[in-house]
BAGUDREN-980080 format. One line per 5 residues: number of its first residue (from 0); for each residue x, y, z of N, C-alpha, C, O. Coordinates in Angstrom, 3 decimals. Layout:
REM residues N
NUM> X:Y:Z:X:Y:Z:X:Y:Z:X:Y:Z; ...
This chain:
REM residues 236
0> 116.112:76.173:114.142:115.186:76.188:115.276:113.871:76.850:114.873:113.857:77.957:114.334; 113.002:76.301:115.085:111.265:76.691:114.771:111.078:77.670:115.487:111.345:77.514:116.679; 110.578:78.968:115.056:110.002:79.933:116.078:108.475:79.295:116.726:107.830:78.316:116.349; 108.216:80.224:117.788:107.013:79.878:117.993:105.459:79.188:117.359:104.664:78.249:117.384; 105.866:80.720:116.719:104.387:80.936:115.836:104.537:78.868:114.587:103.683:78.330:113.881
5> 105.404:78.606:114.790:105.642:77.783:113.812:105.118:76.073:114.301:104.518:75.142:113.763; 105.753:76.354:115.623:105.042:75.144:116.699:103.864:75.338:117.232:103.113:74.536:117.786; 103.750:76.502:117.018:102.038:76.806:117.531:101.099:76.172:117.049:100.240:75.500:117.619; 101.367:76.529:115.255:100.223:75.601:114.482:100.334:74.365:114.297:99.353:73.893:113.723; 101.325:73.460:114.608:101.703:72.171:114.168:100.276:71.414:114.871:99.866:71.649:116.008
10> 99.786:70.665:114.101:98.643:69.634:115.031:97.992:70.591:115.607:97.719:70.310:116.774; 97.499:71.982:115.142:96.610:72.354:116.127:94.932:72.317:115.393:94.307:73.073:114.649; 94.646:70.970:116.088:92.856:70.411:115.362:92.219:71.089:116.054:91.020:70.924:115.829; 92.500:72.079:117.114:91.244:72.738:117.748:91.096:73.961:117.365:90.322:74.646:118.034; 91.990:74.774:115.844:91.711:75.755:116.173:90.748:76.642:115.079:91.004:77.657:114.431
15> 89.815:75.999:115.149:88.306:76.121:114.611:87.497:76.609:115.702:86.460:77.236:115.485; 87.957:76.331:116.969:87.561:76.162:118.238:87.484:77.617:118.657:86.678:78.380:119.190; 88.408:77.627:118.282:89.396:79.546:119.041:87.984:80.474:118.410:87.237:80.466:117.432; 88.175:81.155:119.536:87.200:82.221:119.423:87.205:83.236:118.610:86.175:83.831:118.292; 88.437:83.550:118.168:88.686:84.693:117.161:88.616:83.815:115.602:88.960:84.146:114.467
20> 87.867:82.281:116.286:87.421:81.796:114.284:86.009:82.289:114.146:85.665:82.445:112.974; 85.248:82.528:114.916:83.707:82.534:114.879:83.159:83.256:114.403:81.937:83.106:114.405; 83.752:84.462:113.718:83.080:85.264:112.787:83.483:85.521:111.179:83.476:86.485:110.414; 83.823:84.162:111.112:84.721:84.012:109.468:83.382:84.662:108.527:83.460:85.576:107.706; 82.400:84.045:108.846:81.338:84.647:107.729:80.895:85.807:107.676:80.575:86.333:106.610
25> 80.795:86.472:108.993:80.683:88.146:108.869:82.088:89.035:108.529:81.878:90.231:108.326; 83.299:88.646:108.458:84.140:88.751:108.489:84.165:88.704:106.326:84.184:89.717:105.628; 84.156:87.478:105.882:84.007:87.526:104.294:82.321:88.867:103.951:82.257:89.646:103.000; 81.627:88.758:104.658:80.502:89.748:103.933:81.353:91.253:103.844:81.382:92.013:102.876; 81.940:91.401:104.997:82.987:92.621:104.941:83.764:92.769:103.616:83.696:93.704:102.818
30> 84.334:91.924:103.564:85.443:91.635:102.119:84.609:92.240:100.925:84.744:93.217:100.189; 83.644:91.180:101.067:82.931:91.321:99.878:82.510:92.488:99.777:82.923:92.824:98.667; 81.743:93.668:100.367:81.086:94.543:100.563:82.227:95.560:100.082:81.941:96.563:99.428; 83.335:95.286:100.392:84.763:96.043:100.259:84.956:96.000:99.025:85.326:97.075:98.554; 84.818:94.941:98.125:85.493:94.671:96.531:84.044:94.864:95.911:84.160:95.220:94.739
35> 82.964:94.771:96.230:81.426:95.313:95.348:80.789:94.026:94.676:80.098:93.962:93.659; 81.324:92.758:95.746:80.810:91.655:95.361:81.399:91.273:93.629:80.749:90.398:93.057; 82.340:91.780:93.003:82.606:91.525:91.937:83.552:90.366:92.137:84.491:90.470:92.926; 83.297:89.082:91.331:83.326:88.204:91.108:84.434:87.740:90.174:84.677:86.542:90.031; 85.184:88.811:89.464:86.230:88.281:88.615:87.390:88.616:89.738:88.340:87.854:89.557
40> 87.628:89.586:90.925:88.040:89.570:91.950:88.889:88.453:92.370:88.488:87.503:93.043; 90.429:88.663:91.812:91.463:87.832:92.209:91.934:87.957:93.341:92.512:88.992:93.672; 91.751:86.752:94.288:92.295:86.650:95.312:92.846:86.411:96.100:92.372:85.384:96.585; 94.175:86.939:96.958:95.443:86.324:97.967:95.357:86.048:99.513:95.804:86.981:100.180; 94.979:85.196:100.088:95.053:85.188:101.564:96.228:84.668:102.085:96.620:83.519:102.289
45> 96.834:86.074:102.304:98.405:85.706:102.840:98.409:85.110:104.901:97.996:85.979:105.668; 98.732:84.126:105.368:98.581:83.650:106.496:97.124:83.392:106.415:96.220:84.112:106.838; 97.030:82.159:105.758:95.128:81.820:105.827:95.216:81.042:106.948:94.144:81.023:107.551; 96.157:80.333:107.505:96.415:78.968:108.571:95.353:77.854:107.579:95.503:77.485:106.414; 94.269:77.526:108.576:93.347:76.393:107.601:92.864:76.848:106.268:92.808:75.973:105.404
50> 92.544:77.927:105.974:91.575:78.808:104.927:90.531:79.053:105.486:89.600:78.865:104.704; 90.135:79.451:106.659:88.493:79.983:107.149:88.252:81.040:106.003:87.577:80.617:105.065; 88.617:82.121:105.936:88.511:83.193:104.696:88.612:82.134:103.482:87.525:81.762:103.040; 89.453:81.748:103.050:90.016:81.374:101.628:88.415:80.559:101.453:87.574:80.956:100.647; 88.218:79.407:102.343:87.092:78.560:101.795:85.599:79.052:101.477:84.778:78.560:100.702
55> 85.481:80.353:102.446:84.531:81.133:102.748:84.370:81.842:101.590:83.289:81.907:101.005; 85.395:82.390:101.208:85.275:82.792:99.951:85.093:82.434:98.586:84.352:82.953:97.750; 86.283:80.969:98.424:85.590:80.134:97.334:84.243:79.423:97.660:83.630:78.891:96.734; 83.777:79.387:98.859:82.246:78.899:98.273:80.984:79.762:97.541:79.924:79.605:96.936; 82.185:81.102:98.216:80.864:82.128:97.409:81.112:82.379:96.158:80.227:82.985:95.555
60> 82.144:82.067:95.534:82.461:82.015:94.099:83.420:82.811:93.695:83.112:83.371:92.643; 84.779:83.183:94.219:85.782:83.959:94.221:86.846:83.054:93.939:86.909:81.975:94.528; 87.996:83.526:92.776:88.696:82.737:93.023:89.885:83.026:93.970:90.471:84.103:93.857; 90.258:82.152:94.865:91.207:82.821:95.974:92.541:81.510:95.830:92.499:80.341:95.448; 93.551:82.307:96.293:94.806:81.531:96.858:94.979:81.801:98.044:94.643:82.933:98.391
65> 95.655:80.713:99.255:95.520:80.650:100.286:96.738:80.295:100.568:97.068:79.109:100.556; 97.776:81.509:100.929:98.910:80.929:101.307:99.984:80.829:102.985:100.008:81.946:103.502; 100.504:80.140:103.522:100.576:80.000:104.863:102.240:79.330:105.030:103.154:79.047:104.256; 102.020:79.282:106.397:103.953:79.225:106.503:103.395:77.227:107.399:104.289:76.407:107.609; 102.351:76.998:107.638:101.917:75.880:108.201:101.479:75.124:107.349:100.381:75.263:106.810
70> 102.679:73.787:107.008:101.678:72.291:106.413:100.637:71.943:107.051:99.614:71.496:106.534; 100.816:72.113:108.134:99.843:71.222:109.191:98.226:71.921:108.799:97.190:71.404:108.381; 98.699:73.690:109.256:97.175:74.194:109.246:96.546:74.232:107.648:95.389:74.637:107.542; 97.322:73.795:106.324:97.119:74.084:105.268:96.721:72.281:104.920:96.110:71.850:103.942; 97.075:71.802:105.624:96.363:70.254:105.654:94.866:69.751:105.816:94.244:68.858:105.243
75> 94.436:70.871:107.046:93.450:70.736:107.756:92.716:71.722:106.915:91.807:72.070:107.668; 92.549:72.482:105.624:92.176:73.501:105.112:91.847:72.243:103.633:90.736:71.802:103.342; 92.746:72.016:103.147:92.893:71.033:101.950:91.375:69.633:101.810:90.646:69.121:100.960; 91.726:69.579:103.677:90.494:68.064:103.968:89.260:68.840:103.285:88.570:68.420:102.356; 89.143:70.058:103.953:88.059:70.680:103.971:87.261:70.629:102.291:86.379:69.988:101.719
80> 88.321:71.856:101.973:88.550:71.617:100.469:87.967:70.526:99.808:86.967:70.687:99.107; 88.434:69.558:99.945:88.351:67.769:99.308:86.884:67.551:99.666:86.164:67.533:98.668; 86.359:67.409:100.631:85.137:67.276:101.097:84.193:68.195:100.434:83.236:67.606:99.932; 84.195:68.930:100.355:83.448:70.181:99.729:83.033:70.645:98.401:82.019:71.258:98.066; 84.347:70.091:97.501:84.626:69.771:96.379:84.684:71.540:95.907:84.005:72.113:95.055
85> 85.749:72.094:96.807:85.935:73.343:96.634:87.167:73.264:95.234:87.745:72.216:94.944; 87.379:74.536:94.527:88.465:74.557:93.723:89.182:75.941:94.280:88.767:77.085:94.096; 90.394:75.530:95.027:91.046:76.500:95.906:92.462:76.159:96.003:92.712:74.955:96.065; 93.464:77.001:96.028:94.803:76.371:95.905:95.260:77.208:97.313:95.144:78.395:97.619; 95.955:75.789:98.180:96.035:76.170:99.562:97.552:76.176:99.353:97.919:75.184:98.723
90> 98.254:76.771:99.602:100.357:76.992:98.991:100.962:77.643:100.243:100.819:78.795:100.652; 101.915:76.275:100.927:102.778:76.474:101.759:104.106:77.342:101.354:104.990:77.021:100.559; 103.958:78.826:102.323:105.318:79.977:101.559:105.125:80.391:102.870:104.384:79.989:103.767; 106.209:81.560:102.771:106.587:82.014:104.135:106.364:83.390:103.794:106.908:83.754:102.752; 105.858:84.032:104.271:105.204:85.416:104.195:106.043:86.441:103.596:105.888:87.431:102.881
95> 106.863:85.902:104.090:108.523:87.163:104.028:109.148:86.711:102.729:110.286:87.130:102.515; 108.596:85.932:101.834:108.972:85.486:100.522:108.268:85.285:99.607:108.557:84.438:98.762; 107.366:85.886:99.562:106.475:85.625:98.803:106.721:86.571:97.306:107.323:87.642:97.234; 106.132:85.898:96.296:106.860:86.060:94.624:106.009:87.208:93.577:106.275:87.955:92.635; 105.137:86.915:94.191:103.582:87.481:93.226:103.976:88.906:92.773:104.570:89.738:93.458
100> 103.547:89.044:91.513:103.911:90.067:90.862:102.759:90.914:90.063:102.481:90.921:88.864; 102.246:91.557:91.064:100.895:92.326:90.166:99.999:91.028:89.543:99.828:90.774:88.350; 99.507:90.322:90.657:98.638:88.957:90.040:97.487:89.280:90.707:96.686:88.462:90.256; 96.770:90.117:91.683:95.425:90.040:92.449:95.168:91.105:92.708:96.076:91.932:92.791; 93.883:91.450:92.921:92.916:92.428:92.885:92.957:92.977:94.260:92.909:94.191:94.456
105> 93.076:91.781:95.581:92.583:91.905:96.582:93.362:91.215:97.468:93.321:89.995:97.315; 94.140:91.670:98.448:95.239:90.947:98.933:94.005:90.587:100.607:92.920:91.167:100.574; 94.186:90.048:101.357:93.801:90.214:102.717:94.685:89.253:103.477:94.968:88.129:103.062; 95.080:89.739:104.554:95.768:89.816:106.002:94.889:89.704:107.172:94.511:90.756:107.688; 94.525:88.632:107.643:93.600:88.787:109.155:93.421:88.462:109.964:93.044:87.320:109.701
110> 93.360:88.618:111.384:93.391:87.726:112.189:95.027:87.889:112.539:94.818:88.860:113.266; 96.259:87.753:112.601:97.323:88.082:112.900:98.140:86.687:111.902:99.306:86.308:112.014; 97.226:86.228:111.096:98.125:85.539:110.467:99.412:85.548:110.029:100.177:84.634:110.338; 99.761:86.493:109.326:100.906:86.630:108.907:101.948:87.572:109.470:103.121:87.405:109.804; 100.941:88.867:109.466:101.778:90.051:110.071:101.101:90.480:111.329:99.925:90.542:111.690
115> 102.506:90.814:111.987:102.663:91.388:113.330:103.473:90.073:114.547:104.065:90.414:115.570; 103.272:88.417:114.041:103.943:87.808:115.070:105.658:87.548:114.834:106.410:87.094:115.697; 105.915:87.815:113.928:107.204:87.721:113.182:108.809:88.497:114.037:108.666:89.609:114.545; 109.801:88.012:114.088:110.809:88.630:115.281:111.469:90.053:115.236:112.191:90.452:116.149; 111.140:90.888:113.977:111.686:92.025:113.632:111.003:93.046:113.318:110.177:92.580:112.535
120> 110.776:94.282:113.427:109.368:95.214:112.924:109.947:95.179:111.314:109.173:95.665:110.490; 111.090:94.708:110.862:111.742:94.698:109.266:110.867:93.744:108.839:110.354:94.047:107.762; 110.496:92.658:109.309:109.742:91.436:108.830:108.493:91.606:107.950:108.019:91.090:106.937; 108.058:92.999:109.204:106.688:93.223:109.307:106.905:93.671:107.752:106.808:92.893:106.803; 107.260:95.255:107.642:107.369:95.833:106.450:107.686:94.812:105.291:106.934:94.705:104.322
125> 108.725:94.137:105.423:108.730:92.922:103.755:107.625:92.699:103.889:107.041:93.477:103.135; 106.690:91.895:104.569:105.393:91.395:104.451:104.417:92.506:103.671:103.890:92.356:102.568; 104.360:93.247:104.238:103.573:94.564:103.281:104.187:94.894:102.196:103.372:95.382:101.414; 105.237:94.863:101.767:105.823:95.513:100.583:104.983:94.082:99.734:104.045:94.197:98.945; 105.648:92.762:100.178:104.943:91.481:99.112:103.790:91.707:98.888:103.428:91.671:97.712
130> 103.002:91.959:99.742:101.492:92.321:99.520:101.095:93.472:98.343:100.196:93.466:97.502; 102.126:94.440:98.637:101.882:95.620:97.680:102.138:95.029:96.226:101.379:94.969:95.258; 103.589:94.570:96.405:103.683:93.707:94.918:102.839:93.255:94.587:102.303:93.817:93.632; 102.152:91.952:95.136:100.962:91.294:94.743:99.954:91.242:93.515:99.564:90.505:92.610; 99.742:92.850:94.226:98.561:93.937:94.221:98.489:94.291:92.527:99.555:94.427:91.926
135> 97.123:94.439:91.759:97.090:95.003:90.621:97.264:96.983:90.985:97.163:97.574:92.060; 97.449:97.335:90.076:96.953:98.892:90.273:95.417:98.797:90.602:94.557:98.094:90.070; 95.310:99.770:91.705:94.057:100.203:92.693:93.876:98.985:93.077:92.762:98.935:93.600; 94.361:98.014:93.095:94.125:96.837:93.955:94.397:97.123:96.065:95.154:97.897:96.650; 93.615:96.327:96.492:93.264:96.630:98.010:93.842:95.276:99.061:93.757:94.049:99.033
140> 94.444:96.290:99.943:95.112:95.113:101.021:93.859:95.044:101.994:93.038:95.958:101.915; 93.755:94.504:102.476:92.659:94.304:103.679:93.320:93.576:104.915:93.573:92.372:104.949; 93.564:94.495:105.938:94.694:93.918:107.026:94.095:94.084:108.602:93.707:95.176:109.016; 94.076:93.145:109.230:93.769:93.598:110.834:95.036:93.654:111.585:95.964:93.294:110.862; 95.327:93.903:112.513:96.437:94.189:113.390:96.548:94.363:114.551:96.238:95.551:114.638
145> 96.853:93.912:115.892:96.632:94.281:116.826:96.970:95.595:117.517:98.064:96.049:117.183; 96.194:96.400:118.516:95.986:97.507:118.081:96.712:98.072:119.893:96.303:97.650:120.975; 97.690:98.962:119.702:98.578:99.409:120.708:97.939:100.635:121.697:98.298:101.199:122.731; 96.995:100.701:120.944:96.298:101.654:122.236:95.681:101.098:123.134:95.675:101.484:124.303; 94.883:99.786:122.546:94.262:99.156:123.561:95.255:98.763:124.478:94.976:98.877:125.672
150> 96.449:98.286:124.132:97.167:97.520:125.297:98.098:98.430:125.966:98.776:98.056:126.923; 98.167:100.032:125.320:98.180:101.006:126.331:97.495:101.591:127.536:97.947:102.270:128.458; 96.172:101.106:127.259:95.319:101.072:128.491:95.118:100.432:129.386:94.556:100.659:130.457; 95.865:99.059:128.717:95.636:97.737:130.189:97.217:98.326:131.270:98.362:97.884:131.173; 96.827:99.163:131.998:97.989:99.351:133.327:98.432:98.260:133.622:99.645:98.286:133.832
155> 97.568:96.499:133.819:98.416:96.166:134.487:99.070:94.599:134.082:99.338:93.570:134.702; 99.161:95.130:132.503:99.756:94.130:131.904:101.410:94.264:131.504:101.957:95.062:130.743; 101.729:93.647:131.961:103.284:94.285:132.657:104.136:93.644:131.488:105.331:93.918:131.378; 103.340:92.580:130.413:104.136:91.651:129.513:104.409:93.100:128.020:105.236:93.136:127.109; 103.350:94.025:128.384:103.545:94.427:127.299:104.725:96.085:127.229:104.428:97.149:127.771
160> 105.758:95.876:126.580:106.572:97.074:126.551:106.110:98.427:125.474:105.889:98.332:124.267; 106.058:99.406:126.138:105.598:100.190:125.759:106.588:100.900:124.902:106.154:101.675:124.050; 108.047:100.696:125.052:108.887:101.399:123.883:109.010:100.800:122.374:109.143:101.339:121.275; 108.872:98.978:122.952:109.066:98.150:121.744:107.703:97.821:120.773:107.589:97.436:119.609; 106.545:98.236:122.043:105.228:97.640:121.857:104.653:96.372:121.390:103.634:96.100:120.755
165> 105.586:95.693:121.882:105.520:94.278:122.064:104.918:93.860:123.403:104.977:94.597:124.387; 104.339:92.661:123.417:103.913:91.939:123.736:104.737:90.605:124.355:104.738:89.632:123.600; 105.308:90.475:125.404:105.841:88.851:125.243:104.897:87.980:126.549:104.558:88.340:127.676; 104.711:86.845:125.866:103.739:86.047:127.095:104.445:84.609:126.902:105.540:84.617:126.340; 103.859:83.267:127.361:103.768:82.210:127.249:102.187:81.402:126.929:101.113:81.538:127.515
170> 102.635:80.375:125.549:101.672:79.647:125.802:101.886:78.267:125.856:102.971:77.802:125.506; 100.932:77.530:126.272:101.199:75.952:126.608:100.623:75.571:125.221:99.756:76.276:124.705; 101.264:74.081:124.412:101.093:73.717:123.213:101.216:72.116:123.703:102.036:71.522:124.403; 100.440:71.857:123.249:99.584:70.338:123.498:99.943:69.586:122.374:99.115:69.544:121.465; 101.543:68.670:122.167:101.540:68.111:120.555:100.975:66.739:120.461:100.809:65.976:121.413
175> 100.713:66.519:119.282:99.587:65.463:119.043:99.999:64.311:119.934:99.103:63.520:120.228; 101.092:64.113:120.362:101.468:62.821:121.087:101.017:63.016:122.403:100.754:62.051:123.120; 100.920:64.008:122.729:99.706:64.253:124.108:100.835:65.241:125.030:100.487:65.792:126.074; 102.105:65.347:124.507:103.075:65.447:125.263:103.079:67.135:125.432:102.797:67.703:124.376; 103.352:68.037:126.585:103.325:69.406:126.725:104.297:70.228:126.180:105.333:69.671:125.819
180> 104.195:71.492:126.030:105.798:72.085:125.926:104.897:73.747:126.075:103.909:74.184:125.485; 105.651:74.244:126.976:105.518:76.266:126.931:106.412:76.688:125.619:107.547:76.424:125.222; 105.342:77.457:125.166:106.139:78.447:123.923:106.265:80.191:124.848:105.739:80.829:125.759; 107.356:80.277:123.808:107.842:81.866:124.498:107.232:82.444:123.444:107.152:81.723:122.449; 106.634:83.872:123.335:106.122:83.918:122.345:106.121:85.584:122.195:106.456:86.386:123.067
185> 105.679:85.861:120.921:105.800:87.469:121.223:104.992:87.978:120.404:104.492:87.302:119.505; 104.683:89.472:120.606:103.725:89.809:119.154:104.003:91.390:119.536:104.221:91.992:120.588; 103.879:91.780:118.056:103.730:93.228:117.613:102.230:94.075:117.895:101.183:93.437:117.794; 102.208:95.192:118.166:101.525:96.359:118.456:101.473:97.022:117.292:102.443:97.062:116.536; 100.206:97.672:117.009:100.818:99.129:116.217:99.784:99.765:116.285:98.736:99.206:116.609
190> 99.860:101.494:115.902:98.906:102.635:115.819:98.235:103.116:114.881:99.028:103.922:114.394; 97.163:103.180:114.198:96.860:103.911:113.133:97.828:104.588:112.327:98.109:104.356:111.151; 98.444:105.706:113.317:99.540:106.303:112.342:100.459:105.617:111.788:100.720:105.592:110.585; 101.297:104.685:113.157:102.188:104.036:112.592:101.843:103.212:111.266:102.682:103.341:110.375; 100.969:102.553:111.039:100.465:101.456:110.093:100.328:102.612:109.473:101.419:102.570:110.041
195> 100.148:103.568:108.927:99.660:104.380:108.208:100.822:104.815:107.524:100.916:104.737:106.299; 101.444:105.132:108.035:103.392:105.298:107.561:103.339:104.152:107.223:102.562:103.999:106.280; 103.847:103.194:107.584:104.249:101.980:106.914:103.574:101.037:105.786:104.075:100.069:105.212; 102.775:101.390:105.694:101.509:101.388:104.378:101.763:102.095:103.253:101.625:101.692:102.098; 102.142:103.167:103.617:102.263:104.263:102.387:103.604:104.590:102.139:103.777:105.251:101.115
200> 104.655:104.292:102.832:105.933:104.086:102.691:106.245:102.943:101.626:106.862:103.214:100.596; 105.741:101.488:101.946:105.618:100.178:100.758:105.409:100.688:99.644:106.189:100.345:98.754; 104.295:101.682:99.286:103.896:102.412:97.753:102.448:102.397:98.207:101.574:102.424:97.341; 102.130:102.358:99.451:100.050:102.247:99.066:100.020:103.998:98.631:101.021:104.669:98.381; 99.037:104.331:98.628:98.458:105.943:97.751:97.281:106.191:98.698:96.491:107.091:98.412
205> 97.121:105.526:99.705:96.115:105.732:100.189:95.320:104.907:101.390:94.670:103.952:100.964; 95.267:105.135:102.899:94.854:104.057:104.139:92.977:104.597:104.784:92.562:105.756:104.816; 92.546:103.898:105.020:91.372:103.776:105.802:91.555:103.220:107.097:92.619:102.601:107.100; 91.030:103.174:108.105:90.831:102.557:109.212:89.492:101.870:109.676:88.576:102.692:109.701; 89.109:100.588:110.055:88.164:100.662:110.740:88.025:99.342:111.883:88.667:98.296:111.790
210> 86.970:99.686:113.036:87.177:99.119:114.025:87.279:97.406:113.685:86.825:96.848:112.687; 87.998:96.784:114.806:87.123:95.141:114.675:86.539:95.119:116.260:87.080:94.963:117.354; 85.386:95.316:115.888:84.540:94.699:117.095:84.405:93.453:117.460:84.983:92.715:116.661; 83.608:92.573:118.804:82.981:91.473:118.995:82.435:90.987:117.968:82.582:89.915:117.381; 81.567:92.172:117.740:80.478:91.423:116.393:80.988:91.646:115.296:80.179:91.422:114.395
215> 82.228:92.079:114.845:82.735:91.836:113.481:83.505:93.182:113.279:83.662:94.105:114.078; 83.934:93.045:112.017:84.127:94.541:111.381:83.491:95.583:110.774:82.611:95.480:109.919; 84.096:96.920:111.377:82.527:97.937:111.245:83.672:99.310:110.920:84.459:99.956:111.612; 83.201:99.316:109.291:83.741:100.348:108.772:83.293:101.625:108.920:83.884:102.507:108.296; 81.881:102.057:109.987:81.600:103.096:109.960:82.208:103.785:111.551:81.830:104.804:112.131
220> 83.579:102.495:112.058:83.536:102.985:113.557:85.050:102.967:113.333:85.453:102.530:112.255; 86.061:103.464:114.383:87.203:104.278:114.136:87.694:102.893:115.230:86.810:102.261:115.809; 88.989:102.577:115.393:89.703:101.651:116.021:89.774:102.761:117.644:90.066:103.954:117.728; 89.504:102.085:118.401:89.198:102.980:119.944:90.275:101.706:120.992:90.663:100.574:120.703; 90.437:102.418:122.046:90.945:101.843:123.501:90.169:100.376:123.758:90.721:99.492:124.414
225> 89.043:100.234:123.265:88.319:98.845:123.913:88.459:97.824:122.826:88.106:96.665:123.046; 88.947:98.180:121.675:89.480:97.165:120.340:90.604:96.215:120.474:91.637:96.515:119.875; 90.577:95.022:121.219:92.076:94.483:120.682:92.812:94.683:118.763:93.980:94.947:118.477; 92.259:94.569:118.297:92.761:94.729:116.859:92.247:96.129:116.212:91.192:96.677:116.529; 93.513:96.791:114.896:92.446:97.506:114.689:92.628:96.930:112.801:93.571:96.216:112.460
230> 91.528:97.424:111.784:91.489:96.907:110.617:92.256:98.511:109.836:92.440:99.564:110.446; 92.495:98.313:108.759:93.317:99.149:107.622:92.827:98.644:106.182:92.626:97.432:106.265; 92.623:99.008:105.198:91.997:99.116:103.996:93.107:100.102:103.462:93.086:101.259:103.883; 94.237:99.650:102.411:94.944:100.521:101.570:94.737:100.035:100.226:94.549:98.885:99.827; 94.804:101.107:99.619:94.697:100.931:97.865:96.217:101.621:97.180:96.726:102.737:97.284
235> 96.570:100.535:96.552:97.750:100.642:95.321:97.157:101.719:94.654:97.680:102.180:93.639
């Protein structure tokens, strides 16, 4: 049986559309600004869905891998690719299996791609440990996450449990045959600290925090109550 997150992306051509795509390019200047624009900078985008990051990045001249648990959204990433005459390797894997062994400089996580929608907080952690593997020495995860204080402040969102810090809602999924279906769906929370333990528990040596605003990510501002997500920067 397909979890959610799995039917979510199937055929989803609109989601270029989604509002949380619209700052892919201020979003890579971040990256970049993060690694010092260095260019031999091996790179993993674990849950890319299409590659907004991955392509963003190989056009600026990085070499990146782009890996995702969706044919569909790694289809719609590939066209792109082809058209573009990008050189980018888009690789259908499942987050929680992933092999890489001290192969990249620069891991990034964003947007909730990979981690945090997954059915177990155990999930979560394999996902970070693969990442850590990944990782060269002093190599850097770059992760956003949705952020549990904010949705400690919404009183009167009743979907979200405050012991599990989950999230459960419904969404409606439109499959290409035109035909409807409600997904049950769920998602993970977490706190600075917590992510901060669980970061440095995997083997990181070391966490940063910084906000994601409207207008992007802003490493000189601290993850606050009005942030749906907050960002993390750990170094191997």
């Amino acid at each position: 049986m397909k979890q959610w997150y799995e039917e979510l992306y199937e055929g989803f051509a609109a989601y270029s559309q989604e509002p949380y795509t619209q700052n892919t390019s201020a979003e890579v200047d971040f990256i970049e600004d993060e690694i010092g624009r260095d260019y031999s900078n091996r790179i993993l985008d674990i849950g890319c869905g299409s590659g907004r990051h991955t392509l963003e990045l190989a056009r600026r001249g990085y070499t990146v891998i782009g890996t995702d648990l969706s044919e569909s959204m790694l289809a719609q990433g590939q066209k792109i690719a082809k058209a573009e005459n990008l050189t980018v390797d888009l690789i259908q894997c499942d987050a929680r299996k992933l092999k890489y062994q001290e192969e990249f400089n620069t891991v990034i996580m964003l947007c909730e791609g990979a981690f945090s929608l997954v059915e177990e907080d155990e999930m979560d952690r394999l996902i970070l440990a693969n990442a850590y593997r990944a990782l060269r020495s002093n190599g850097k995860l770059i992760l956003t996450a949705p952020n549990a204080v904010h949705m400690l402040t919404q009183q009167s969102n009743v979907s979200f449990d405050p012991i599990t810090f989950r999230e459960t809602f419904k969404l409606e999924k439109t499959r290409p045959d035109g035909r409807k279906k409600m997904l049950d769906c769920t998602q993970r929370y977490y706190t600075c600290p917590e992510l901060n333990w669980l970061l440095k528990q995997v083997g990181f040596k070391s966490v940063k925090f910084f906000a994601c605003t409207k207008a992007g990510y802003d490493r000189g501002a601290k993850p606050g109550k009005k942030h749906f997500e907050l960002g993390a920067i750990a170094v191997k």
